[in-house]
C-alpha positions, 0 to 999 in steps of 0.5 A: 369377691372370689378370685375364681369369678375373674378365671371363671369370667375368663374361661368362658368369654375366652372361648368366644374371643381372644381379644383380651382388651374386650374381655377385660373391658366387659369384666370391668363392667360386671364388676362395676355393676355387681359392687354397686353399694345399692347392691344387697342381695345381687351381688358377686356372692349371688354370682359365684353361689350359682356358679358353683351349683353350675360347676357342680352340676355341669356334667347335666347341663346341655350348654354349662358355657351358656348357663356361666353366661346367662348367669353373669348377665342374669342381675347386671342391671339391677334396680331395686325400683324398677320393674325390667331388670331382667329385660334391660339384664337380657338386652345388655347380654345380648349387645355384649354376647355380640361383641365377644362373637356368641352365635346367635342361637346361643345368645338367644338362649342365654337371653330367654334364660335371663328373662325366665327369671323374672317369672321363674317359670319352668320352661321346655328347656332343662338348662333354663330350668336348671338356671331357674332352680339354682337362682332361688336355691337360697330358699332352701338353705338353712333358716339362719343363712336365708334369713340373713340373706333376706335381712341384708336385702332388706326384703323380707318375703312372707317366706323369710318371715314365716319359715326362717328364724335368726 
C-alpha cells in the first residue's frame, strides 16, 4: 500500500471532522476491506491508481474532495458473487459520511457516484462522469498491464481476450 492513501485518507476526512479517533477507526475499516486476500483487482493499487487520475486532474473537477470520497468507498464492499456491491459500497458511504459530518447534498452526490459505477453510465454531472472514466481507465493502458491485471483477477473479459496479449 502507498504511503500517500493514509495522508490522502487523512486530508480529506480532515476536512469534515477533527476527531482523530473516528477518522482513524474508518481508515481501519477501508484498510481491512481493500486487503481482504479475496481481493484481486479491488484493492488499494485500484484506490490509489484513481487517485492519482484524481489529483492530476483536480484542477477540472467541481468537487475533487467528493470525487477522493467517492472513490474510497466506491469498491469498500466487494464480493466477487454478489451482485450489489455498489448499492451495499454506496449505503456504507453514506452511514460513514455521516459520522465524519458530510452534508448531506454532498453525501448524496458521492452516493450517486458509487452507484454509477455499477452501470458506467454517463451521467449529467461531470464530476461523476469524471469518476466513471477514471474506474475503467486500465482498459486503455498498455495490453501487457490490462492483461495482467485481468489475469491477477482472474476475470478475463472479451476485451482482455481479444485486444491484450501477454
Amino acid at each position: 500500500m502507498e504511503p500517500s492513501l493514509w495522508q490522502t485518507w487523512q486530508q480529506t476526512a480532515s476536512r469534515y471532522s477533527s476527531h482523530q479517533y473516528l477518522i482513524n477507526r474508518l481508515w481501519q475499516e477501508l484498510l481491512n476491506a481493500y486487503s481482504s486476500p479475496s481481493r484481486h483487482y479491488h484493492t488499494f493499487h485500484h484506490i490509489a491508481a484513481l487517485l492519482r487520475l484524481t489529483q492530476a486532474h483536480e484542477n477540472h473537477l467541481t468537487a475533487p474532495t467528493l470525487v477522493r470520497l467517492a472513490v474510497f468507498y466506491h469498491d469498500a464492499v466487494y464480493s466477487a458473487a454478489r451482485s450489489d456491491n455498489e448499492e451495499k459500497s454506496a449505503q456504507l458511504a453514506q452511514e460513514r459520511l455521516s459520522h465524519l459530518g458530510v452534508p448531506y447534498p454532498e453525501t448524496t452526490l458521492v452516493t450517486e457516484m458509487i452507484m454509477a459505477t455499477k452501470t458506467h453510465q454517463a451521467g449529467s454531472h461531470p464530476d461523476l462522469n469524471f469518476l466513471l472514466d477514471a474506474d475503467l481507465s486500465i482498459m486503455g493502458l498498455p495490453g501487457k498491464t490490462t492483461s495482467s491485471t485481468a489475469n491477477r483477477s482472474g476475470k478475463s473479459t472479451a476485451f482482455t481476450q481479444i485486444f491484450c496479449t501477454t
